[in-house]
C-alpha positions, 0 to 999 in steps of 0.5 A: 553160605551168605549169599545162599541164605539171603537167596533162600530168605528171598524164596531166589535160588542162588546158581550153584547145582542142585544137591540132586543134581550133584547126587545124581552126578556122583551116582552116574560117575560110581555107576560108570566106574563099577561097570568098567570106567571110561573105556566101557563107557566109550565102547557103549557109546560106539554101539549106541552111535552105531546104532542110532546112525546105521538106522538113519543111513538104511532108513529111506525118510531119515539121514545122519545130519552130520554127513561126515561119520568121524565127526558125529556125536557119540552123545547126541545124535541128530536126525534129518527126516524128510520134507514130507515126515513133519518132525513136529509131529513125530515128536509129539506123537512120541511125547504123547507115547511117554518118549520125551526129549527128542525135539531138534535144537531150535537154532538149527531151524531144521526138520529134524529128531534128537537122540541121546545116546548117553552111557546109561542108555542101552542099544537095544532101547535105541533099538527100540526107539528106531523101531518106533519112529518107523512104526510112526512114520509109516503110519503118519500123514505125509506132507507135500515136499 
C-alpha cells in the first residue's frame, strides 16, 4: 500500500490492474460460469472460430493465416487478405463504421485482418462482421498486385 500511495501522491500509476479491470474480469468469469462454464464457453469458441475461418476459406480475397486448421486460434482469428485489398484501408474503413480492433499484429508485417472471437462475442455479429468486409471489399479500390 505504500508504494501505491507515494505513486498516487506523484500523480504515477503503480503496475498493478486497474480496480476496473478487475471488476470487469470477475464480471466476465460470473458471466461464463452462469451461462455453462468452460464447456459452454469452449463450444462457443468452436462456432465462432468455425465461423470466422469458414469465411475466410469460401472467400476469394481472403484466407486462414494459419493453413493448418488444428492449430488455429479459437481466440483471435488472423486473416490474409490479398495483395490487391489494402488491409489498412479496410481497417479504417471499419474504424471509421464503429468496428475497431481489427488491425493485424505489427510484428507480422503482413497484410492482414484481426478478429477476436471471445466468448462474449456472438456467431452472428462474427456473421455480421464477415458480411461487412465483403461489402467493403467489393466496394474498395483494388490495388496492383
Amino acid at each position: 500500500m505504500r508504494l501505491a500511495a507515494e505513486a498516487a501522491a506523484a500523480d504515477q500509476t503503480y503496475n498493478t490492474p486497474a480496480l476496473a479491470t478487475l471488476f470487469l474480469f470477475a464480471d466476465q468469469v460470473e458471466w461464463i460460469l452462469g451461462q455453462g462454464g468452460l464447456e459452454w464457453a469452449g463450444h462457443r469458441q468452436e462456432q465462432a472460430a468455425g465461423a470466422v475461418y469458414g469465411w475466410a476459406e469460401r472467400s476469394d480475397y481472403a484466407t486462414p493465416f494459419v493453413t493448418d486448421p488444428a492449430k488455429r486460434s479459437r481466440t483471435v482469428a488472423t486473416i490474409d487478405l490479398d495483395s490487391g485489398l489494402d488491409a489498412a484501408v479496410v481497417n479504417r474503413a471499419l474504424a471509421a463504421n464503429g468496428i475497431v480492433d481489427t488491425a493485424a499484429y505489427r510484428r507480422l508485417g503482413r497484410n492482414q485482418i484481426r478478429i477476436g472471437m471471445f466468448p462474449n462475442v456472438t456467431t452472428g455479429d462474427l456473421e455480421r462482421l464477415t458480411a461487412s468486409i465483403d461489402w467493403l471489399a467489393a466496394r474498395l479500390p483494388r490495388r496492383s498486385p
